[in-house]
C-alpha positions in Angstrom: -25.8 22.1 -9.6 -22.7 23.1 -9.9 -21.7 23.6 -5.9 -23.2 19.4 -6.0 -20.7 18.7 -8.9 -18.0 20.1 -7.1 -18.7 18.3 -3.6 -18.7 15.0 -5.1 -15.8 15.9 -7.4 -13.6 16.8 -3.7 -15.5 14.1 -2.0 -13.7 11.2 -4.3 -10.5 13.2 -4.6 -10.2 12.8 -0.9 -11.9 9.3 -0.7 -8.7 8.4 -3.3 -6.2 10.0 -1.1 -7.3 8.2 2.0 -7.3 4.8 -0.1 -3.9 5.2 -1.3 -1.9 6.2 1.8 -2.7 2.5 3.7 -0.6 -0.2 2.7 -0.1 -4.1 3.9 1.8 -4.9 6.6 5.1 -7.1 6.0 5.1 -8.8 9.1 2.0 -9.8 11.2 0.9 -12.4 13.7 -1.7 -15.4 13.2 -3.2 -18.3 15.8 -2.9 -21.5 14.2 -3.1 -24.8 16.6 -2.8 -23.2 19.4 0.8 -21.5 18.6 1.5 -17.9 18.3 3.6 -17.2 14.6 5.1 -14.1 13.7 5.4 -14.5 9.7 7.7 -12.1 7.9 6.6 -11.5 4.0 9.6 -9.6 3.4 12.2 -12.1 4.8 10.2 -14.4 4.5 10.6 -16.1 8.1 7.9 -17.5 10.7 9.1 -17.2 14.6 7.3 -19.4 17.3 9.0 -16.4 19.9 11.8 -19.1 20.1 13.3 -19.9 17.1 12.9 -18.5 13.2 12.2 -20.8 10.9 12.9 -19.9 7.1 10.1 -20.1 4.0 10.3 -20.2 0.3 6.6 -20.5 -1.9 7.5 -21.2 -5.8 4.3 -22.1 -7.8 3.1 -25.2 -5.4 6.2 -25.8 -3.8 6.5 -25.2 -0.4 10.1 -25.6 1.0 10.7 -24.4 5.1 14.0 -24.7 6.6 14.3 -25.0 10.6 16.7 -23.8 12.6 18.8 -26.6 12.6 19.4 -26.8 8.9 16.5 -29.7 8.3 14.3 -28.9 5.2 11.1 -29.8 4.9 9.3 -29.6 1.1 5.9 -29.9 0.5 4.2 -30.4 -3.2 1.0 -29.7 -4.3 -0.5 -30.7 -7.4 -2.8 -28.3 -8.8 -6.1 -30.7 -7.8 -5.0 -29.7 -4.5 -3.0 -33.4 -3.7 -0.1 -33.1 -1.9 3.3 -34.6 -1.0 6.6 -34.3 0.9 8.8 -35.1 3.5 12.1 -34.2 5.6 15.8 -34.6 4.2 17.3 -35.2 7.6 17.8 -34.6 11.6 14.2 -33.8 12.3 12.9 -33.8 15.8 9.5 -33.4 15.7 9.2 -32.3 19.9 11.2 -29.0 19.5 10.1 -27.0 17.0 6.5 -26.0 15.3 5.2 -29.4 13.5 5.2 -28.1 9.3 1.6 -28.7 9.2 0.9 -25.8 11.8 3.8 -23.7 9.6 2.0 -23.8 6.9 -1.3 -23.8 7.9 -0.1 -19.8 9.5 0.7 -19.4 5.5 -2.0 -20.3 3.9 -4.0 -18.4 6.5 -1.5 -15.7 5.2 -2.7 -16.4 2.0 -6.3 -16.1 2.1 -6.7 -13.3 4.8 -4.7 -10.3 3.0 -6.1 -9.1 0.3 -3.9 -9.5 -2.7 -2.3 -5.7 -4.0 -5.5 -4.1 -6.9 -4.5 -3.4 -10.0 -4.2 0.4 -9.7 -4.6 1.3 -13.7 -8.4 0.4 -14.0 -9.4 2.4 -10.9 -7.2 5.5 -12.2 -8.6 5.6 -15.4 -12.0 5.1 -14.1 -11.8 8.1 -11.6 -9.5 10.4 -14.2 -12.4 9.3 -17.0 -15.6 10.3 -13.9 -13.8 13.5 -13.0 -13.7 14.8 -16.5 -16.8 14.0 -17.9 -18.5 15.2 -14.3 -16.4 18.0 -14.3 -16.7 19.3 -18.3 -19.7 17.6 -19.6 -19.6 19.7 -22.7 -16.0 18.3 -23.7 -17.1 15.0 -23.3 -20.4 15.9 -25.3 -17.8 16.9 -28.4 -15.6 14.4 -27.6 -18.1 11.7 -27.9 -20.7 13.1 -30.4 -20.0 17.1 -31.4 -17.3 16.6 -33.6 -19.4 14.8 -36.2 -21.6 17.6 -36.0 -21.1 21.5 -38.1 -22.5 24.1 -35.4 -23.7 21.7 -33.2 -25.0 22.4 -29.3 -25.6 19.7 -26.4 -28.9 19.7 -25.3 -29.6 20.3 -21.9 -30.3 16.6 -21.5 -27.2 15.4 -23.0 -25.4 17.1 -20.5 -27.3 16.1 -18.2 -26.9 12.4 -18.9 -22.8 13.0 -19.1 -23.0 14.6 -15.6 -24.5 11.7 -14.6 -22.6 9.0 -16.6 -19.6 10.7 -14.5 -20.8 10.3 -11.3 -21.6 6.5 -12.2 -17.8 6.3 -13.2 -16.4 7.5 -9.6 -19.1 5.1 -7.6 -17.6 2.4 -9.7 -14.0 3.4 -9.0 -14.8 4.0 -5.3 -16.2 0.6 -5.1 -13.2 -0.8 -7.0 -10.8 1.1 -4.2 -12.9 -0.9 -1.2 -13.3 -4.2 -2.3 
């Protein structure tokens, strides 16, 4: 029982190692209308392989600049309506039309996986390893300390063993999806 424990135990240590090391990419490329766009999350810039064309996302408001200075803004509402325009000089048969621009973000958008929220998946696996790992302690923890001169049944730490290894599926699962 104990060589199991401590398979599983290394198994999710290493299983948490590998999920940690991989991170998002900051620039990537996307198909969208035909066109070929480089987008840039950290500078946030789109290139055609020609020209660069500068974005900026704040709530529902999408603003891009071209490379001639012309600013195009785009509202949404948040029933999914939308509305904008150009400010000036726009020539709409050299660079990428705004619709294909920000079609290649909102492809952005729903095609990477937003960052997880580490804490619940730590505390999860730091919660499974401990009660896997020392079902006794979590036997007082949770019921012995209530108790003069009281013993676990084998059963009860049985059932904590077990609780444990429920606890680092779920945080494993958490980690993948």
């Amino acid at each position: 029982m104990r060589k199991i424990s401590f398979f599983i135990l290394v198994t999710v240590l290493l299983l948490t190692v590998c999920s940690c090391s991989s991170s998002s990419p900051t620039t990537y490329t996307v198909e969208v209308k035909g066109e070929t766009l480089t987008i840039d999350t950290e500078n946030k810039t789109i290139s055609d392989g020609t020209y660069l064309y500068e974005y900026d996302i704040s709530g529902y408001d999408l603003t891009i600049t071209y490379p001639n200075g012309t600013i195009y803004s785009w509202t949404t509402d948040r029933y999914g309506n939308g509305s904008g325009g150009w400010d000036s000089d726009y020539d709409p048969y050299r660079y990428v039309p705004f619709s294909t621009l920000q079609a290649a973000l909102e492809e952005q958008e729903y095609n990477h996986t937003p960052p997880k929220n580490i804490f619940p998946i730590l505390l999860l696996l730091g919660l499974g390893i401990f009660v896997e790992a020392a079902p006794r302690a979590a036997w007082y923890l949770e019921y012995g300390w209530r108790f003069k001169d009281a013993e676990p049944s084998d059963l009860a730490l049985g059932l904590n063993r077990f609780c444990g290894v429920i606890l680092l599926v779920v945080a494993v699962v958490m980690m993948f999806s």
